[in-house]
C-alpha positions, -999 to 999 in steps of 0.1 A, spaced: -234 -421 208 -223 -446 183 -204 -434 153 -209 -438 119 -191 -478 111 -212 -489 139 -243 -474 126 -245 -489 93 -229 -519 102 -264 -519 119 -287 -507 93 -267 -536 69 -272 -561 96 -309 -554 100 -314 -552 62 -297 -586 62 -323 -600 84 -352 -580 67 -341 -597 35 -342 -631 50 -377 -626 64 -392 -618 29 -372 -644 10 -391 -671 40 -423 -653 30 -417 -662 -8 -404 -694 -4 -437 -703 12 -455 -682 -18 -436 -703 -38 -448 -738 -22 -487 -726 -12 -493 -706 -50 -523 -720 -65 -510 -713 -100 -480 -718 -114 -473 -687 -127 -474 -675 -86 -448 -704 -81 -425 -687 -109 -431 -648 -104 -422 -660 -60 -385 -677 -78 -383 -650 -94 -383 -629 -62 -363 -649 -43 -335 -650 -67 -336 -611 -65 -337 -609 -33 -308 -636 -28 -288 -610 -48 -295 -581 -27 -287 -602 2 -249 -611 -13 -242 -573 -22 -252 -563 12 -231 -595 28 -199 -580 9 -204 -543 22 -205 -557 56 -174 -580 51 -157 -559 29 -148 -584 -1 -155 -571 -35 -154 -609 -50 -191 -611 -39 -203 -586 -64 -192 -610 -92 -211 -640 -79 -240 -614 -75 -238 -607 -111 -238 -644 -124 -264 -650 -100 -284 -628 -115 -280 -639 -154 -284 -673 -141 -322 -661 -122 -332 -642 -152 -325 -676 -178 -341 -698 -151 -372 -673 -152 -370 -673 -187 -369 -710 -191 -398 -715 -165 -419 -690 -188 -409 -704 -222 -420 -741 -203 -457 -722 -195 -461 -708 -231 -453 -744 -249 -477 -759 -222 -506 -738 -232 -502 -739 -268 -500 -772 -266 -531 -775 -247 -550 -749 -267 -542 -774 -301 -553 -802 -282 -586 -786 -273 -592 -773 -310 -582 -811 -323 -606 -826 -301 -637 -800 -306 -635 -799 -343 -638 -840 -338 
């Protein structure tokens, strides 16, 4: 019977390669969305679950110097999200005061 290292060495192993399924299934999201907002909300997801990947990575190597790139990783998704969004909401307004321009005309 395999003791307890060896079983979550597994269980991180196979949530390493779980994680790396999905993030292939949102990068392809990401390409194939019909919208835009698809194409962020899938970034969005894949720079979560690039995070989940590094903490589990540094449980199964054992180096706590990955939790700190996890966490600038994360503030760095969250104002690339927020950027993308910001970008969306000055593309629509824009458009909305081009359409009101043109049908008062």
């Amino acid at each position: 019977m395999p003791d307890a290292e060896q079983l979550k060495y597994y269980l991180l192993m196979g949530s390493v390669i779980f994680l790396s399924i999905t993030i292939f299934f949102c990068l392809m999201r990401a390409a194939l969305g019909p919208r835009f907002t698809d194409r962020i909300i899938a970034a969005n997801i894949i720079g979560t679950k690039i995070i989940l990947l590094i903490a589990v990575l540094s449980l199964v190597i054992g180096e706590s110097y990955l939790v700190d790139i996890c966490l600038i990783y994360a503030v760095i998704s969250f104002l690339s999200v927020v950027v993308l969004a910001r970008s969306v909401i000055e593309k629509k307004d824009s458009e909305s005061e081009s359409e009101s321009g043109v049908n008062e005309s």
